[in-house]
C-alpha positions as CSV (number, residue, x, y, z in Angstrom):
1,X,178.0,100.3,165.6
2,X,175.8,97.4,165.9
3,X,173.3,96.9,169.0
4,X,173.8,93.8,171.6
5,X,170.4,91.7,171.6
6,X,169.5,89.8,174.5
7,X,171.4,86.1,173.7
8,X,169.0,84.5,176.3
9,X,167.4,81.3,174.1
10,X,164.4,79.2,175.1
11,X,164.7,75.8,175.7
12,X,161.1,74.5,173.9
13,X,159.4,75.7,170.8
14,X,156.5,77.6,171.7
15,X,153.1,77.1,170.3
16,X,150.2,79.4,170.6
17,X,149.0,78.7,174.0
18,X,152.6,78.3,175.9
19,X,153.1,82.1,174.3
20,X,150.1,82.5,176.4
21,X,151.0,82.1,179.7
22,X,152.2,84.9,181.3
23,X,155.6,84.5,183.5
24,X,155.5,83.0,187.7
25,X,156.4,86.3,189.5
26,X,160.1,85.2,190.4
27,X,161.4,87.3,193.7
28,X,163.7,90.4,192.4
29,X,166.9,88.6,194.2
30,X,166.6,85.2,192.5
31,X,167.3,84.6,188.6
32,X,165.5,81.7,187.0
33,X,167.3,79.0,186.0
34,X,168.8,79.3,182.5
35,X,167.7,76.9,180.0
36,X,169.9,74.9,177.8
37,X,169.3,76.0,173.8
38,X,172.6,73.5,173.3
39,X,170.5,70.4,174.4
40,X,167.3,71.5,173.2
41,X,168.6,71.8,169.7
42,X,170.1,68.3,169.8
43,X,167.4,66.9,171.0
44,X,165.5,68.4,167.9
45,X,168.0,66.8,165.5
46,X,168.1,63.9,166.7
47,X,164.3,63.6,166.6
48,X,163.8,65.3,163.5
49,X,161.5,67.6,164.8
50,X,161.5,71.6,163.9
51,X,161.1,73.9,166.4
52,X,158.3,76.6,165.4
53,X,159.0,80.8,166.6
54,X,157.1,83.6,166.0
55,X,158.1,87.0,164.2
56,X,155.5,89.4,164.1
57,X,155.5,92.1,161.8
58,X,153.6,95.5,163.1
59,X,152.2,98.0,160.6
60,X,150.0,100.8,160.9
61,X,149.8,104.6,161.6
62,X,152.5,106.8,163.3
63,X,150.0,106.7,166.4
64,X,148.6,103.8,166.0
65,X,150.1,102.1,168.9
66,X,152.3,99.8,167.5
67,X,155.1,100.3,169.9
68,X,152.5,100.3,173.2
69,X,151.5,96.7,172.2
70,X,154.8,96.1,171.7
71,X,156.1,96.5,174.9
72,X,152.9,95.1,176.3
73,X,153.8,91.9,174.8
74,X,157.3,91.8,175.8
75,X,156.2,92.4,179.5
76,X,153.9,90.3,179.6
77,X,155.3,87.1,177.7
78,X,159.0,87.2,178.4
79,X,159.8,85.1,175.2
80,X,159.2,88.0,173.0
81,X,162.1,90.3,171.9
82,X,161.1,93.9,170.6
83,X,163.2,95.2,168.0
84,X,162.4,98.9,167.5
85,X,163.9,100.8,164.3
86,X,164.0,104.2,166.5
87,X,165.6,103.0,169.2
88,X,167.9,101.0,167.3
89,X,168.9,103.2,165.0
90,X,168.0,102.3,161.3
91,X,167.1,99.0,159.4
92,X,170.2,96.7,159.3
93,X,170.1,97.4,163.5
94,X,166.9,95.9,163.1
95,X,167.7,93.1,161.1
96,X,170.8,92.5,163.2
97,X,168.8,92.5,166.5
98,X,166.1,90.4,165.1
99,X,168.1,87.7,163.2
100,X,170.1,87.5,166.5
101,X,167.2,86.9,168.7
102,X,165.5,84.4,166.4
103,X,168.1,82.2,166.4
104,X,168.5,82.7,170.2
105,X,165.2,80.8,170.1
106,X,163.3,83.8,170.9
107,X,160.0,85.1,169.5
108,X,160.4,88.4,167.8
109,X,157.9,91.7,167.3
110,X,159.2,94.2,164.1
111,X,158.3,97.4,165.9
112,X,158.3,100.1,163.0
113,X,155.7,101.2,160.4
114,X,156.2,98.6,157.4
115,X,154.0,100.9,155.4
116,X,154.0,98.6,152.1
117,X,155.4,95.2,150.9
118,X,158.5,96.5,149.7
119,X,159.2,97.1,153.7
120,X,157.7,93.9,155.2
121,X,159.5,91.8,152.2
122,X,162.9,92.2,154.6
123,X,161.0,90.2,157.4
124,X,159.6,87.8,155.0
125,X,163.3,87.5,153.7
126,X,165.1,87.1,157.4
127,X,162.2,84.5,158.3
128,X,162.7,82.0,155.5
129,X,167.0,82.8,155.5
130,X,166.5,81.4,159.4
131,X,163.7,78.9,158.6
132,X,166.2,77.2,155.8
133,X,169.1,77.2,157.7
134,X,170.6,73.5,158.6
135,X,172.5,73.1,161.7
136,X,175.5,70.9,161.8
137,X,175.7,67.5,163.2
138,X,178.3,65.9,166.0
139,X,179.6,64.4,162.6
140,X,179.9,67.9,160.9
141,X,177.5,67.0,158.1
142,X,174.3,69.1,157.4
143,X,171.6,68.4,158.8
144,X,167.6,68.7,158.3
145,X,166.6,72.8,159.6
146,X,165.8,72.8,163.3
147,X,163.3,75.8,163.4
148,X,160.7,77.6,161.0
149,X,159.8,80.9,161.6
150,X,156.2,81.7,161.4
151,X,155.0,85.0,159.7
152,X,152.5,87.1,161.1
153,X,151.2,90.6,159.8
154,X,149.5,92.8,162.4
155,X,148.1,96.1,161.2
156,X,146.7,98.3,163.8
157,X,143.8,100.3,162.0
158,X,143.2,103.8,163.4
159,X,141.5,106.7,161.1
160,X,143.3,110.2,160.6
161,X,140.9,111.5,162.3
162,X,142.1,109.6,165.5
163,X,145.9,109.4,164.7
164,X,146.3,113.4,164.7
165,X,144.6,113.4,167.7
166,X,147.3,111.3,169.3
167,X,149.8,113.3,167.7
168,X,149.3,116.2,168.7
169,X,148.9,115.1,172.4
170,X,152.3,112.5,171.9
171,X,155.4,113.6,173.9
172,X,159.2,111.8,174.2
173,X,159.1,110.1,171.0
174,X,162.5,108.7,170.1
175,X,162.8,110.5,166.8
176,X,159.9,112.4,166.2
177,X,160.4,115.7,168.6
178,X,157.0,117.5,167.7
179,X,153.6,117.2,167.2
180,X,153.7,119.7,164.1
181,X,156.5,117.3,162.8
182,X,154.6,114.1,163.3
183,X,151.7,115.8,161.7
184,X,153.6,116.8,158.8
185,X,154.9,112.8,158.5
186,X,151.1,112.0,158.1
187,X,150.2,112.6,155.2
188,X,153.1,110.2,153.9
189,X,152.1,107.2,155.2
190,X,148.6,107.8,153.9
191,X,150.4,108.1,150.2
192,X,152.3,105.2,150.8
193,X,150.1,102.9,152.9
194,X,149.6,99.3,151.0
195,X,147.7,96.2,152.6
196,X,149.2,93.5,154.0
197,X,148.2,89.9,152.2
198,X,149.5,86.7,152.6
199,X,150.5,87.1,149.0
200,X,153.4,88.5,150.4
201,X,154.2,85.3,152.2
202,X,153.0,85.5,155.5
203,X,151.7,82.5,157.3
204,X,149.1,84.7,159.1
205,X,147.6,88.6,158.2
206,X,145.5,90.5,161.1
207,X,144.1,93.2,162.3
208,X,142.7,94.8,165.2
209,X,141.1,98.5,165.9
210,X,143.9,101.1,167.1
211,X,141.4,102.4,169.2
212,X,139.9,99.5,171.1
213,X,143.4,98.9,172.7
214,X,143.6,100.5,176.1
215,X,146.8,102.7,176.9
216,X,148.7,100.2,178.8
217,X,147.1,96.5,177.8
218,X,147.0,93.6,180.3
219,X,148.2,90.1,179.3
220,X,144.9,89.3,178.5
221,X,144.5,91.8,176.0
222,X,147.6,90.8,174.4
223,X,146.5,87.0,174.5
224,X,143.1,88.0,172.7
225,X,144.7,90.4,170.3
226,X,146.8,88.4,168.9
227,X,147.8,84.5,170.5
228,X,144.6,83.3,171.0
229,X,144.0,84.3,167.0
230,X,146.8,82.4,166.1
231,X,144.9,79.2,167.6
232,X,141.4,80.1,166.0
233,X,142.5,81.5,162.2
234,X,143.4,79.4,159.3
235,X,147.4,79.4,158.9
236,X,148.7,80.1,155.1
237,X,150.7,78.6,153.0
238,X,153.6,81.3,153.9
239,X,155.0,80.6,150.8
240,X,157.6,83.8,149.9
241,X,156.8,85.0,146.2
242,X,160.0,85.6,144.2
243,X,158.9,89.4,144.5
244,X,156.3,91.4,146.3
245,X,153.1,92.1,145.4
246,X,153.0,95.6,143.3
247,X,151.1,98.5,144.7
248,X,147.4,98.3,143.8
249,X,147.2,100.5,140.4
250,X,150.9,100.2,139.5
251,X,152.8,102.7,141.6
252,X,153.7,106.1,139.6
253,X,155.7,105.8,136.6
254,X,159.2,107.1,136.0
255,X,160.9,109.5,133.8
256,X,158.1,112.3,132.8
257,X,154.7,111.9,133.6
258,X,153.7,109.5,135.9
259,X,153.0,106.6,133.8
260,X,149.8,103.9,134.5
261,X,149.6,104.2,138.2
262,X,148.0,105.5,141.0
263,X,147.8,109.3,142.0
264,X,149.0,110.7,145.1
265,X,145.1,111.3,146.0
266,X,143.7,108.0,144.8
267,X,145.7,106.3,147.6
268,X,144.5,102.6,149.1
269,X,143.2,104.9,152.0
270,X,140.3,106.2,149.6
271,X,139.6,102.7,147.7
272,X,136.2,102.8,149.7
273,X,135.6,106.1,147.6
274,X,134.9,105.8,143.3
275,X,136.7,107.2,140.9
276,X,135.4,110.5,140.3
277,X,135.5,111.6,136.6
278,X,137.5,114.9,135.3
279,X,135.7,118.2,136.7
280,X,136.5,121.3,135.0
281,X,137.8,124.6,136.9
282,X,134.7,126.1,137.9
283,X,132.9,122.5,138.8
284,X,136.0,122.2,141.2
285,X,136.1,125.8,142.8
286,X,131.7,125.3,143.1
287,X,132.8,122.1,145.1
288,X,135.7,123.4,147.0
289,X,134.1,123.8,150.3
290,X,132.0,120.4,149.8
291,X,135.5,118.9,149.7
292,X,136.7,120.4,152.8
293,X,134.1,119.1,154.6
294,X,134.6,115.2,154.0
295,X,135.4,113.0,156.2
296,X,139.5,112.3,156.7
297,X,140.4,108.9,154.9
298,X,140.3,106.3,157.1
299,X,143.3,103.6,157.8
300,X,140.5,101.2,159.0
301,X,139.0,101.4,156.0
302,X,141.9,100.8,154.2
303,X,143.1,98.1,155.6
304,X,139.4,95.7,155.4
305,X,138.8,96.6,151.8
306,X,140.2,95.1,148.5
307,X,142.6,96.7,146.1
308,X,141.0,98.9,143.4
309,X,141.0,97.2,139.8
310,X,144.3,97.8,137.8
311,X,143.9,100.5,135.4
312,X,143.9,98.4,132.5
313,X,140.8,96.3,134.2
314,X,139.0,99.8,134.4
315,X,140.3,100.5,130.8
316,X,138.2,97.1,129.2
317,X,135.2,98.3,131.3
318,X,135.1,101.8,129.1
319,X,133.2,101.6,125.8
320,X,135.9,101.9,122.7
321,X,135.7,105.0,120.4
């Protein structure tokens, strides 16, 4: 069964600093009065004007705070829409709730972990399927599109360290029941984690520390966080490649063996680290308890660094036999 979104539609595009101004307190008794999306959309036809939204696509940590900012924005800037995968259900909910909103004329934040391109590609997708779609005229013939949807990646960095801390402390989470569950979930992402780039297609790729965000964040925060970014950072091309960007190293291989790619150990979360070479048995049990005494890969990390070279880059680098 498919959720019911809000259908409530603005009446004017927004641009960065009308998403920044936080609602008039309105008495509890009295409704504002409700715009007119019909008119508005007209209006933009006739003037051949395209009205600009917003989708936001969160990424980052079970812990992070991804679904805290959320609903901080939502509150605070009523022209956002949250669409959370747990509450929700699963993905298509997601899309369904977020396609609906967007073309409500609403702003929309992708609440969910969108650990690697693959993931965020269905945003991408739903933003250019709505950008690119022409609206009739009073005549019935097509028209030119009356909205594009702007892309923005926002990847709230948090170490390990950090993010089991919060887990274990987390209660009432939708789907995750435990905090030896969540812990167990972990490790996961940190396999699976791949930076966002605007080689995916977004218009705009950010990040902000996990644990600079206070617990409940004012409209201020929220404003400096991420609107008044939008207003200071160079906008990309957004241009949506005809497939996403592979995982740095290749991705494992199928069928036996695991091909060219990347490990399960050397994840994007330990790019900061080299390569170490082959260790024999004994080197590796002499350098056990070193091991367990490093630092916990960091999600920070990961997300500010570039990709390690491809394996065949490292393979030219090597003196030939």
């Amino acid at each position: 069964m498919q959720p019911t979104p809000v259908l409530a539609a603005s009446d004017a595009g927004p641009i960065p600093s009308q998403l920044a101004t936080p609602p008039i307190a309105q008495a509890a008794t009295i409704a504002p009065p409700a715009p007119a999306p019909e008119q508005a959309a007209t209006t933009a036809n006739n003037q051949g004007e395209v009205k600009e939204q917003y989708l936001v696509v969160l990424s980052g940590l079970i812990g992070s705070g991804k679904s805290t900012f959320a609903r901080a924005l939502c509150q605070h800037f009523p022209d956002w829409r949250r669409c959370n995968q747990d509450e929700l259900g699963d993905r298509h909910a997601v899309v369904y709730a977020a396609r609906t909103a967007l073309l409500a004329g609403h702003n929309v934040i992708i609440d969910r972990t969108n650990i690697d391109a693959k993931q965020r590609r269905t945003w991408l997708e739903l933003a250019r399927e709505i950008s690119t779609a022409p609206t009739s005229t009073a005549q019935g013939e097509a028209s030119i599109p009356t909205r594009k949807i702007i892309t923005i990646s926002l990847t709230l960095t948090i170490s390990t360290v950090v993010a089991e801390e919060r887990l274990r402390a987390r209660l009432g989470h939708e789907t995750i029941k435990t905090p030896e569950e969540a812990l167990g979930i972990l490790p996961h992402f940190l396999r699976m984690y791949q930076k966002a780039t605007t080689e995916e297609g977004f218009y705009y790729v950010l990040t902000f520390p996990a644990a600079k965000m206070s617990r409940e964040p004012s409209a201020e925060e929220v404003k400096a966080i991420l609107v008044d970014r939008l207003e200071s950072e160079a906008r990309a091309d957004g241009v949506l490649p005809e497939q996403p960007p592979a995982r740095s190293g290749g991705g494992r291989g199928r069928g036996r063996g695991r091909g060219g790619g990347a490990s399960a150990v050397y994840t994007p979360h330990l790019q900061h680290q080299p390569y170490p070479p082959p260790r024999s048995s004994a080197t590796a049990l002499a350098t056990s308890v070193t091991d367990q005494q490093a630092p916990s890969p960091s999600f920070a990390a990961a997300a500010s660094l570039p990709p390690p070279p491809f394996r065949s880059e490292i393979n030219a680098q090597q003196p030939q036999l």
